[in-house]
Phi, psi and omega in degrees: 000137185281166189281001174286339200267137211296183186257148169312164177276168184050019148303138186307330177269022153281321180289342182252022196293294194286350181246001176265300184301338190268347157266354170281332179259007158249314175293198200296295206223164177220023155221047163273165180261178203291136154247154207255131229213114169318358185284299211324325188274312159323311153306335186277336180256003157234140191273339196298294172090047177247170192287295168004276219254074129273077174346134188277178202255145185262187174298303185283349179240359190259158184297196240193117163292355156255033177275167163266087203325132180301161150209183181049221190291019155235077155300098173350124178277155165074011170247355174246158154307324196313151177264122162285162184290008197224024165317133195242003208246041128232129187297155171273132189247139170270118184310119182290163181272006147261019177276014197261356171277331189267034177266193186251351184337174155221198211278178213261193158278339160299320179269357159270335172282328147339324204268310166312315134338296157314304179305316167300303191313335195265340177288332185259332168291318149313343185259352174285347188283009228234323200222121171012136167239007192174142189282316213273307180222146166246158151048173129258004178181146175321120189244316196314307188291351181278324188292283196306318172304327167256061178211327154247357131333301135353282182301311212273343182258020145258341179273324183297327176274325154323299194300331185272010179102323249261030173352297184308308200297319178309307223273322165330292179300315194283316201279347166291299188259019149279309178330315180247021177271001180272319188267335161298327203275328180287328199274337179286345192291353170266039157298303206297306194282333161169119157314312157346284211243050188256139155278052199231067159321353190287293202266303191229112200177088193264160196278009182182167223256135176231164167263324188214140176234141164235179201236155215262185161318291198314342197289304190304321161309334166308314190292318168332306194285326175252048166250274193301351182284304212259005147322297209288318175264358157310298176306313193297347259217297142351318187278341184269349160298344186265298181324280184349277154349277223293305175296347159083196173184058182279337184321134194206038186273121189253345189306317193324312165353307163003287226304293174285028160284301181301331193262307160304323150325305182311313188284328176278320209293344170295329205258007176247189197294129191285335183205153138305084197220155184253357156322096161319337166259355164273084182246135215246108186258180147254173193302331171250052166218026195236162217266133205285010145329303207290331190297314207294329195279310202283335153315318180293325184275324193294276205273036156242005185301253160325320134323324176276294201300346217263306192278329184308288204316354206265357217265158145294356178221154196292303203325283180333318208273008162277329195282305188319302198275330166279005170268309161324310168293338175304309184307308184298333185273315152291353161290303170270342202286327169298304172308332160297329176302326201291324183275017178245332214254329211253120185310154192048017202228158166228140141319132169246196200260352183267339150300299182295317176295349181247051181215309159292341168289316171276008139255358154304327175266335127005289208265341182254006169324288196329309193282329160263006131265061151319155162240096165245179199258180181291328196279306175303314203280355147263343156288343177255005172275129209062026169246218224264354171278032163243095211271151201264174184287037176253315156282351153273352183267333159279358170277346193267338161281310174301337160298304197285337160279353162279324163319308170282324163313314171304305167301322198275342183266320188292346185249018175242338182279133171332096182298330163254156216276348130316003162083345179339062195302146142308109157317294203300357199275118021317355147255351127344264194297357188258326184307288194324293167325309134359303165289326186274320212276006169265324213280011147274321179275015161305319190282345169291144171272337186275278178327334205262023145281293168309293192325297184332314179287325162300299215280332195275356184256314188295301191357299184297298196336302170312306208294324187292332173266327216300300193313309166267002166279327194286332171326318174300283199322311187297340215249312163275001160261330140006299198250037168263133180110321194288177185272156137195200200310321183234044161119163164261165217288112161228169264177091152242118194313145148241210193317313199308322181249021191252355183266343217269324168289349165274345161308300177304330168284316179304321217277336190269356155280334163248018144244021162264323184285326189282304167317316213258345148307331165262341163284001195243353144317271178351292226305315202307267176296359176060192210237357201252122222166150158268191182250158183316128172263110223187003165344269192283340167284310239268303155323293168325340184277319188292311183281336188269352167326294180276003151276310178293319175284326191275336172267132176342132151294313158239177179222145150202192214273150184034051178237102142322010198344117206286175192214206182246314179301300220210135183052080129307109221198177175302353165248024182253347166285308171304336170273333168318293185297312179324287205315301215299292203330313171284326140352258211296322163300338118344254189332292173282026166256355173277346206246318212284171175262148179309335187278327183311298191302320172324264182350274205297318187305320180280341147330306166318281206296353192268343179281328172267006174265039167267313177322307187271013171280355209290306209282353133287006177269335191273321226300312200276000160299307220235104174279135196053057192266121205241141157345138172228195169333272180325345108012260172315340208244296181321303147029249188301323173286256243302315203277019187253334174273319167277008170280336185290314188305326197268320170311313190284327190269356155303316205271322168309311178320303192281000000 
């Protein structure tokens, strides 16, 4: 092509435009084409492109002594000053994946009806804070104006970021704060179903004791506001798929990862009591003693929760992923942040500790966004790739043992210290304290490079152990504050939680902590050693491990006479959460050991065969409880899974050998 002929658009001769004409006005001619001349690369590394700063010439940059010397209009690079036509010495910069936030574009149409959509939604939510949400009790304290503020604010930095272009960042931020708008709308919906027995002092908070409440203008307008939040981000939810594409996902800052650490914190302290209270008319629960509507919402948001944080930090594009996360702390904070005012502000009311826990971690993540979306240039981000703010697989592996040993610590104090102020034990804590063990006893060979594979994989399966004992030691305690207040033969019944069950809930957050930590350790393994080996042939035990999986959890371990046991089917209760999580926890390691490398699938199936014989472990601890408590399904059934699990593990650690 002559040098006269314009260049495609987004072509290198769009960038040599100025520098092809001012060598077209110092040679001979200006339409030879360019020969192509190992220097050439050499002129691209010095821009003076003077004789001067020109390196003598080697064997590998000098022409080829029988070649046929250029002449005339093609004058060598790097034996003259003259700029050849195929000048380099301004680089063609390849659009980074953070330059598509700093454009002047304008927003597309899809992101403006995103945007418009928020914007009603933060509006009908500011007139729900304003306005009644019930004839029977208002506010517990002036709210409205802390309410409109995290309800528009949001909305106004995602329109304000559209307009100035910041496309990613708009559409991020709507799809941050759609995420969690399926669980406010369930937990405000227990306004509609009884009002009574909503903990939202923000909002509610009555002078006399009710039974039934009905609801006001403001009820509906809430429902509004997160109906169009999560519309709004149904739309964006392309536009943030498009960034994506576009920005490409080279990223490899793993410190960043913290975040959904944080963001799980954020998710227990929502599922515990939003305030402390003596207020008699105010009775202050946690999500699971609280009216199941209410479980159903603070359950949606604790797990999208993590989710959300998990895909913000995973984007491909900086813009999404700050907008993703500053939109989940925007959700949360209107969730928790009143009430924490209300347990500062409001006479009988306390802070509790399940408010700071979801109100300080996201703002920890507020303050560490910035800091985990740099907008660097193309230049930067390969001059820092592999040096030391990439922190190595050596820091996840020791944080995820220090997590699975505070874990174990933790458990093991919840199953020997009194769960009630009556010395009151749990038959279960003697699975419990074995739970406990289980988790500390991989966690020294995290620190081996050879060992720390297996443990890792092991440490990602035990974890639910604590949680499958944690759930039925805490029954008690929940079961005995239940029967706090009431009357009987000798007076009424009270009830003080002790050490026990005050470690065993601190066991139960460790223990979801260091199995987000042992994953996201094994995604940063993968990142390390790449994917490519062959895989476990593990099919068919491994199915087979999976249908009896799910036999063994939904059915009794023992039976006796005139004992109900909670389940996943029927009586559900607080140990039917342990059993739930165990199942899915095993589920998905199951699954994901056909896909996995043999050593990997080994690691997690023994993991697998060790929970469930923690599980069929129940029945000598009941047995001197429960008189004539005899071996039930689930039993018989738990069994056949560990040996189904362990045919599978030693098949998978054959195909590692080889």
């Amino acid at each position: 092509m002559s040098s006269r002929e314009p260049g495609a658009a987004g072509s290198p001769a769009d960038d040599r435009g100025g520098a092809a004409s001012a060598a077209g006005a110092a040679g001979p001619s200006t339409h030879a084409e360019p020969t192509e001349n190992p220097s050439d690369d050499r002129a691209a590394k010095n821009p003076a492109g003077s004789s001067a700063h020109a390196e003598p010439e080697t064997e590998s940059s000098a022409p080829s002594r029988g070649a046929k010397q250029p002449t005339g209009d093609t004058a060598p690079t790097g034996l003259t000053g003259q700029k050849p036509l195929t000048d380099r010495s301004t680089p063609h910069v390849i659009p980074s994946r953070q330059s598509e936030h700093l454009t002047d574009e304008t927003p597309s149409p899809r992101l403006r009806a995103a945007t418009a959509l928020l914007g009603l939604g933060a509006l009908a939510l500011a007139a729900g804070a304003i306005a009644p949400v019930s004839p029977d009790a208002g506010p517990g304290y002036l709210s409205w104006p802390l309410l409109v503020i995290l309800a528009v604010v949001p909305a106004g930095i995602a329109f304000a970021a559209a307009l100035s272009g910041r496309q990613g960042l708009a559409a991020g931020l709507v799809t941050g704060l759609a995420v969690l708008a399926p669980g406010r709308l369930v937990l405000d919906l227990q306004f509609l179903v009884n009002g009574s027995k909503t903990i939202r002092p923000e909002l509610y908070l009555p002078d006399r004791l009710l039974d039934r409440s009905s609801v006001g203008i403001g009820f509906w307008l809430l429902i509004a506001g997160h109906v169009l939040t999560l519309v709004a981000g149904v739309v964006a939810a392309r536009v943030v798929r498009e960034r994506n594409e576009i920005a490409g996902g080279d990223d490899k800052r793993r410190w960043r990862l913290i975040i959904p650490l944080l963001a799980v914190v954020a998710a227990v302290g929502l599922l515990m009591s939003p305030v402390l209270s003596d207020d008699p008319f105010l009775l202050a629960r946690s999500a699971f003693e609280g009216p199941g509507l209410a479980l159903a919402g603070y359950l949606l948001l604790a797990g999208a929760l993590p989710v959300a944080a998990v895909l913000g930090v995973s984007a491909g594009s900086d813009g999404v992923a700050r907008g993703t996360l500053g939109g989940i702390v925007a959700a949360v904070l209107a969730v928790a942040g009143p009430a924490l005012v209300a347990g500062l502000a409001v006479s009988g009311l306390t802070a509790s500790t399940g408010a700071y826990l979801a109100v300080v971690p996201m703002v920890l993540v507020l303050i560490l966004t910035p800091l985990a979306t740099p907008q660097q240039t193309q230049a930067e981000r390969t001059d820092l790739a592999g040096e030391a703010r990439v922190p190595g697989l050596t820091i996840w592996r020791t944080l995820t043992a220090l997590l699975a040993l505070l874990t174990g610590i933790a458990a093991a104090i919840g199953a020997s210290a009194p769960q009630l102020g009556n010395s009151t034990d749990s038959p279960a804590r003697w699975q419990l304290l074995i739970a406990a063990v289980l988790v500390v006893l991989p966690t020294p060979f995290l620190l081996s490079r050879r060992t720390a594979p297996f443990a890792r994989g092991m440490l990602a399966v035990l974890w639910a152990g604590v949680v499958l004992a944690g759930t039925a030691v805490l029954s008690t305690a929940i079961t005995a504050s239940e029967a706090t207040g009431l009357g009987g033969l000798g007076g009424e019944i009270s009830y003080h939680l002790g050490a026990g069950a005050v470690f065993t809930a601190i066991a139960l957050g460790l223990a979801g902590l260091a199995g987000l930590a042992a994953v996201i350790t094994g995604v940063v393994e993968r990142d390390d050693t790449g994917t490519e080996g062959p895989r476990s042939r593990v099919v068919l035990p491994a199915g087979i491990a999976a249908l009896l999986a799910i036999a063994t959890f939904s059915t009794p371990v023992f039976t006796a006479k005139d004992y109900s046991p909670s389940g996943l089917w029927s009586d559900f209760d607080t140990p039917s959460w342990g059993l739930l999580v165990a199942l899915l926890v095993v589920l998905g390691t199951l699954g994901l050991s056909v896909r996995s490398r043999p050593g990997a699938a080994a690691a997690g199936l023994t993991g697998a065969a060790l929970l469930f014989a923690l599980h069929v472990a129940e029945i000598p601890w009941v047995s001197y409880l429960f008189y004539g408590a005899r071996p039930g399904t689930g039993f018989w059934f738990g069994l056949a899974a560990v040996a189904a699990a362990v045919i599978a593990a030693v098949t998978a650690a054959a195909g590692a050998k080889k």
